[in-house]
NUNU-271587 format. One line per field, with one value per residue (C-alpha): residue number from 0; x, y, z. Coordinates in steps of 0.001 Angstrom, whole numbers, plus 524288, in hexadecimal, padded with zeros to 5 digits. Example, Ala and Ser with C-alpha at 12.3 -4.5 7.8 and 13.67 -1.06 7.14 Angstrom:
<papas>
pos 0:1;
px 8300C:83566;
py 7EE6C:7FBDC;
pz 81E78:81BE4;
</papas>
This chain:
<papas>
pos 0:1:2:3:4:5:6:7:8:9:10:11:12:13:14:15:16:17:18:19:20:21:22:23:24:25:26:27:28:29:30:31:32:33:34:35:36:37:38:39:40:41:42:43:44:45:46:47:48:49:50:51:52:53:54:55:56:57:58:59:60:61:62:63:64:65:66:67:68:69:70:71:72:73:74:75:76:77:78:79:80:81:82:83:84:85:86:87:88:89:90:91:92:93:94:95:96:97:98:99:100:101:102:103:104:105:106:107:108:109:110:111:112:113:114:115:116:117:118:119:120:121:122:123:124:125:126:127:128:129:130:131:132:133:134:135:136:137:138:139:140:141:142:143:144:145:146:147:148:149:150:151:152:153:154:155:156:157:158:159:160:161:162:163:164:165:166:167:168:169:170:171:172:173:174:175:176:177:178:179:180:181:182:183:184:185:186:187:188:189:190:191:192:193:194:195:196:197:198:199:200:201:202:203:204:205:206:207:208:209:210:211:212:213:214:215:216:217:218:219:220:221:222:223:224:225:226:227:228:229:230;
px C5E25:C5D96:C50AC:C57B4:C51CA:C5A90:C55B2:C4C2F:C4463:C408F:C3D27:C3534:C340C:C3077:C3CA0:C4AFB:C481B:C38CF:C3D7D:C46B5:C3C82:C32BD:C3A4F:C48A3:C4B2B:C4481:C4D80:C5773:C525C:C508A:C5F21:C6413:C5D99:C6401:C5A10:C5DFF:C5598:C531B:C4C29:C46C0:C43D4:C3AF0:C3E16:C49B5:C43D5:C457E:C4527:C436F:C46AC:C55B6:C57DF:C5F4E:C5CCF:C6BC9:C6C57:C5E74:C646A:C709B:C6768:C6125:C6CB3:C723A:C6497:C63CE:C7273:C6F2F:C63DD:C6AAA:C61F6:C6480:C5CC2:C5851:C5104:C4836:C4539:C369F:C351B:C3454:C281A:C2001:C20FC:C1608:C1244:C149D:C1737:C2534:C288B:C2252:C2AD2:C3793:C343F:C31DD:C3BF2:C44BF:C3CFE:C3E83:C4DF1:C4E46:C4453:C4108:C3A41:C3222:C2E39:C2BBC:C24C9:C1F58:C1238:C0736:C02FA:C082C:C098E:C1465:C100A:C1CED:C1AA4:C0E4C:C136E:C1E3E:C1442:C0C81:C1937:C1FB3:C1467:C1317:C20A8:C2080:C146F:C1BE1:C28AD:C2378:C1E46:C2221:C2357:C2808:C3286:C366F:C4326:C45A9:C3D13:C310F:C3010:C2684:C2B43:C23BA:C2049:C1F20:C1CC2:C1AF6:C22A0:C1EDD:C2622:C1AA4:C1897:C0AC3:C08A9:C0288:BFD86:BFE77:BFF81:C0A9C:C0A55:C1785:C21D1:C2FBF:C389E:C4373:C47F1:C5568:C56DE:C4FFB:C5CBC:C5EB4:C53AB:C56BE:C6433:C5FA7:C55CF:C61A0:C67EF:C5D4D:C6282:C5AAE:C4E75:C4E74:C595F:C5AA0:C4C31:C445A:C37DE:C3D96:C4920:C40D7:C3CE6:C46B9:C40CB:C34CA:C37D9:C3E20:C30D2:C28EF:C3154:C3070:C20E3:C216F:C2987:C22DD:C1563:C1EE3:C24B9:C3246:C3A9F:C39BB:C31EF:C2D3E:C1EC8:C1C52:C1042:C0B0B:C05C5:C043C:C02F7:C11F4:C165C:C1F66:C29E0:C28DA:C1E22:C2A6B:C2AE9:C1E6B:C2241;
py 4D8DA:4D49E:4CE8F:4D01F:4D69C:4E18A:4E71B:4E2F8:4ECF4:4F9F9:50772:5102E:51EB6:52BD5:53355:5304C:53007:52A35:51D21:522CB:52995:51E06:51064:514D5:50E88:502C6:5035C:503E6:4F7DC:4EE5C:4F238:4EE05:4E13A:4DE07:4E3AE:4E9A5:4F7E5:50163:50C24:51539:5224D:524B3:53299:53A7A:5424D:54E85:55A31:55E6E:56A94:5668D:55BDD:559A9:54C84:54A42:54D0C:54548:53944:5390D:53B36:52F80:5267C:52901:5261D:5190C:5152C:51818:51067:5050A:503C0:506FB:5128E:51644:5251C:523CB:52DBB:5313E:54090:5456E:54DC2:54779:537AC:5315A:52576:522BB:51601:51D1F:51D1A:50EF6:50B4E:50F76:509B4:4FCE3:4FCBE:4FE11:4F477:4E9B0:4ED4B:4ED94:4E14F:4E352:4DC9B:4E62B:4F5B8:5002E:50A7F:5187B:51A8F:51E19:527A8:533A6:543EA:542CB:53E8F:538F6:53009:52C67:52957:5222B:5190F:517F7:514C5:50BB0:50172:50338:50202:4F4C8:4EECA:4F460:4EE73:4E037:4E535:4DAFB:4DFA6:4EDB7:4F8B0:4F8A6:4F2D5:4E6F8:4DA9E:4DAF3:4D9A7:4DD75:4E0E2:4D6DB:4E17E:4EEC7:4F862:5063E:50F87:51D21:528E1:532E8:5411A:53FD6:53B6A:52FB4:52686:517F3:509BC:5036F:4F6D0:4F406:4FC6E:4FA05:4FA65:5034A:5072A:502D5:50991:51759:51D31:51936:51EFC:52B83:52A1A:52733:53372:53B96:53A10:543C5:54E9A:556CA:551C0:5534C:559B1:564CD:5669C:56C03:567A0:5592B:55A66:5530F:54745:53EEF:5416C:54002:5321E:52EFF:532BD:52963:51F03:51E87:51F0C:513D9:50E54:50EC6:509D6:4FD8B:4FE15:50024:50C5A:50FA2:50B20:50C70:50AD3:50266:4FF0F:4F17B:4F156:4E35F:4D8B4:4D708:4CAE0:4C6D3:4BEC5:4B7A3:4B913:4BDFB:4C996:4CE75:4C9A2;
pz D2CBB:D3AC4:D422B:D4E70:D5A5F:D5D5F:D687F:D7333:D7487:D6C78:D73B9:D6937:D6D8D:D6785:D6B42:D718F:D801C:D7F4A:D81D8:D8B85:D9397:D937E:D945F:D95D9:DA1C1:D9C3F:D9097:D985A:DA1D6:D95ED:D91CA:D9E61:D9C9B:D904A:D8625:D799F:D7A11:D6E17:D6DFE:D6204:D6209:D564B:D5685:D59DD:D6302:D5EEF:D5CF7:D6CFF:D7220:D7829:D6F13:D6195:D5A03:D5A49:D69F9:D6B45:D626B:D6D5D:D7A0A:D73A8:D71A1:D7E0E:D85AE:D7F68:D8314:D9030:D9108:D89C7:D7CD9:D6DAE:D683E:D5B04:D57A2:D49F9:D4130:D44C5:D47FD:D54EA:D57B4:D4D23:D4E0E:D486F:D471F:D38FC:D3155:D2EE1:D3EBC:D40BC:D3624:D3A00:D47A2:D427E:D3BFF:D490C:D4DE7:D4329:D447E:D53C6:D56AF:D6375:D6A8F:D73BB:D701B:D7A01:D72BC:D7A00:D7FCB:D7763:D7EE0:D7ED8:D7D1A:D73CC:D6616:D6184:D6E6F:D685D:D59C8:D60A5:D6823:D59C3:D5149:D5B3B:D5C26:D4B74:D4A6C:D530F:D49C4:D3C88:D40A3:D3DA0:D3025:D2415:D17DC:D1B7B:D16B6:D235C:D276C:D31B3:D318A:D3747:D467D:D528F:D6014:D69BB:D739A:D74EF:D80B7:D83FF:D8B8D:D90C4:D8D66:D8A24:D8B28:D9488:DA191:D9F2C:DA8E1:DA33B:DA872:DA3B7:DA009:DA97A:DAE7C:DAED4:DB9D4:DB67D:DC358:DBF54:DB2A4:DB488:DB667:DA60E:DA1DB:DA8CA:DA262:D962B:D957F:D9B0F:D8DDC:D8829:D8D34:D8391:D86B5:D94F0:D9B2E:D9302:D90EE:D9AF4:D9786:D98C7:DA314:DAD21:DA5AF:DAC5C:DB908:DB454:DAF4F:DB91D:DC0DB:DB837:DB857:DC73A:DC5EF:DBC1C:DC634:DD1BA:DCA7A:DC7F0:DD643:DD0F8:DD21A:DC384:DB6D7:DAB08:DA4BA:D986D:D8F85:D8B0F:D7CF2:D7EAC:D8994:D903C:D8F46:D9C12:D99E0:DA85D:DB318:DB9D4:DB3AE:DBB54:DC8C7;
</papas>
C-alpha cells in the first residue's frame, strides 16, 4: 500500500460541473504551474432534465481534460446527499489514497441542500481520513489546509478571504463548462450561465484590480510562503 502523495491538491464538489463553475479557472491555473489536480464529484449528478448519467459521466471526463486535472464521481445519490458517516467515509477514503496536501471544499451556504451536505461531509471526511484503527482503507492522513470556493444557488454577498487572478485562464473554465452541453446549452433555464460567470468572474476581478478572478474562503489563518507573495 502506498503513503505517497498522489496529487497536490483535492477539489470536493456535490455534482460534475460544481468545481467547474466555482474554481475552474483556478484548477486550471495551478495545472499550468505544475500541480497535480483531482477533483471528486460525490454524486453523479443526476437525474436533470437534459442529462443521462452515461452522457453526464462523459461531459464530466471531458471538462476535467480540458482543465488539465484527474476526476473521480462517487456513489452518493444525487438529490438526497446527506451527510452520513457512509459519505464521510468513502471520502476519506479518497483522501487517505490521494494524500493531498490542500482541499477546496463548497460554500456552506447555500439554496441547494446537496451543496450543504457536501460542505458537512467534506470537512468530516478531512478529520475521518486520519482515523487509526478503522475499516476504512489507506493509512491514516490529514490534508494541511483546506479552503472554500463559491458555486451556490443564492446571491450571496461574502468577503473572501483572497481572490485569485485568473485573467489568463477564464477562457478554460468557460471551456471546461462548455463540455456540459446538457446542463447549459440545451437547457433553457441554464443556457446563460456562462455569461453569467463570466460576469462574476470580472466582478471578483475588478474587486482584486485584475481583469478576472475568483473568490476563496479561509477556515484557518493562511500561511504565506514569502512576504513576496503580498507585494
Amino acid at each position: 500500500m502506498t503513503t505517497e502523495s498522489l496529487c497536490d491538491v483535492l477539489c470536493i464538489g456535490a455534482h460534475p460541473d460544481d468545481v467547474e463553475i466555482g474554481m475552474g479557472a483556478t484548477v486550471a491555473k495551478m495545472v499550468g504551474q505544475g500541480m497535480r489536480v483531482g477533483l471528486v464529484d460525490l454524486t453523479n449528478g443526476e437525474p436533470t432534465p437534459h442529462g443521462t448519467p452515461e452522457r453526464r459521466a462523459a461531459e464530466a471526463s471531458e471538462a476535467a481534460r480540458v482543465l488539465g486535472a484527474t476526476r473521480r464521481t462517487l456513489t452518493q445519490s444525487n438529490r438526497y446527499l446527506f451527510d452520513t458517516v457512509e459519505a464521510r467515509m468513502e471520502l476519506a477514503e479518497v483522501i487517505r489514497e490521494l494524500r493531498p496536501q490542500t482541499l477546496f471544499v463548497p460554500f456552506p451556504q447555500d439554496a441547494h441542500p446537496d451543496h450543504l451536505a457536501a460542505s458537512q461531509i467534506a470537512l468530516a471526511a478531512r478529520f475521518y481520513a486520519k482515523l487509526t484503527k478503522t475499516k476504512m482503507s489507506g493509512e491514516p492522513y490529514f490534508p494541511e489546509r483546506v479552503y472554500r470556493y463559491m458555486a451556490v444557488h443564492m446571491r450571496l454577498v461574502a468577503e473572501p478571504s483572497f481572490i485569485v487572478d485568473v485573467s489568463e485562464h477564464l477562457s478554460d473554465k468557460i471551456a471546461a463548462l462548455g463540455a456540459y452541453e446538457s446542463q447549459f446549452a440545451e437547457n433553457p433555464a441554464n443556457n446563460g450561465m456562462l455569461e453569467f460567470v463570466e460576469q462574476q468572474a470580472a466582478a471578483w476581478g475588478a474587486m482584486a484590480r485584475v481583469r478576472y478572478g475568483e473568490p476563496f474562503f479561509a477556515l484557518e489563518p493562511i500561511c504565506l510562503r514569502s512576504i513576496t507573495d503580498l507585494v
